[in-house]
Each structure stands twice: as C-alpha cells, then as structure tokens.
C-alpha positions in Angstrom: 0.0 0.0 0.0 1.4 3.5 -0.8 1.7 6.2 1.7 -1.3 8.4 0.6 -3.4 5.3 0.6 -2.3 4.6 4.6 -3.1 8.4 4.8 -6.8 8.1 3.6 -6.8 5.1 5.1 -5.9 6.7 8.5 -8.0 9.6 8.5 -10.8 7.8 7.7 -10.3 5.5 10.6 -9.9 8.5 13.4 -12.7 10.5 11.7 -15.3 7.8 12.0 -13.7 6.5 15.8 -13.8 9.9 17.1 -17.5 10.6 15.5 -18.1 7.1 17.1 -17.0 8.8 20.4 -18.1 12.5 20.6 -21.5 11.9 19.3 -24.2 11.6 22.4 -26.7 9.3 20.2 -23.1 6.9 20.1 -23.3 3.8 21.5 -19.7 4.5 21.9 -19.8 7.7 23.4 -17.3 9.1 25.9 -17.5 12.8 25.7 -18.6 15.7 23.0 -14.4 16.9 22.9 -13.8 14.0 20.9 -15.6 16.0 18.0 -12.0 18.6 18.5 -10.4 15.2 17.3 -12.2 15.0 14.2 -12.2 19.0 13.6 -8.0 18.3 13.7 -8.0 15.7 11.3 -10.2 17.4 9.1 -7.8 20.5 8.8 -4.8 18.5 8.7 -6.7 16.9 5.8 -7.5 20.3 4.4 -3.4 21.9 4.8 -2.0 18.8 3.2 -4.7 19.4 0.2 -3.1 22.8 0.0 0.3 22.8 0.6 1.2 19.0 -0.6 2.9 18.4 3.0 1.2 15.9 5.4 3.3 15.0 8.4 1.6 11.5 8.5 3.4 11.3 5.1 6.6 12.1 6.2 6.5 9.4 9.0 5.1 6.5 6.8 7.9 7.4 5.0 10.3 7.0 7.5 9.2 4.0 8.2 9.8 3.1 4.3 6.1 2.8 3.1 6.7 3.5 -0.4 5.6 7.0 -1.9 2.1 7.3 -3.9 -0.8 9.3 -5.3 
C-alpha cells in the first residue's frame, strides 16, 4: 500500500472512531471533545490538500512505506 493510501486510510479511521466517540446518540460515546479530534483531522486533511505536505506522510515514510498518489 502507498503512503497516501495509509493516509486516507488513516484519516478515515480516526474520523469515523472519534464521530463514534463524541457523538451523544453513540453507543460508543465518551465525551462531546472528541468531536476537536475529528475538527484536527479534518484541517490537517484540508493543509496537506493545500500545501502538498502531510506530516503523517513524512512518518510513513520513515518508516519506508513506499511514496504514492
């Protein structure tokens, strides 16, 4: 899997967990400040679209996940 695959991959995972968390109707839910967590992703999602730098990136690549689009 390339790294912008692991990326979407990962956001996707946080954003639905932390919806899964912060919403009251949740089976799962813990508090409303969980919904900060999906807010972050969201932007970080939003500054990589518009700068083309994702620090997720940069440590998938460190770890030698092979570069992709």
């Amino acid at each position: 899997m390339t790294s912008w695959r692991l990326v979407r991959l990962f956001a996707g995972t946080f954003i639905l967990l932390s919806l899964a968390l912060g919403i009251p109707g949740s089976p799962l839910f813990v508090s409303p400040w969980w919904l900060a967590f999906t807010a972050f992703v969201g932007l970080n999602l939003l500054q990589s679209a518009l700068t083309q730098w994702c620090p997720l990136e940069i440590i998938l690549r460190k770890l030698g996940v092979q570069k992709g689009c």
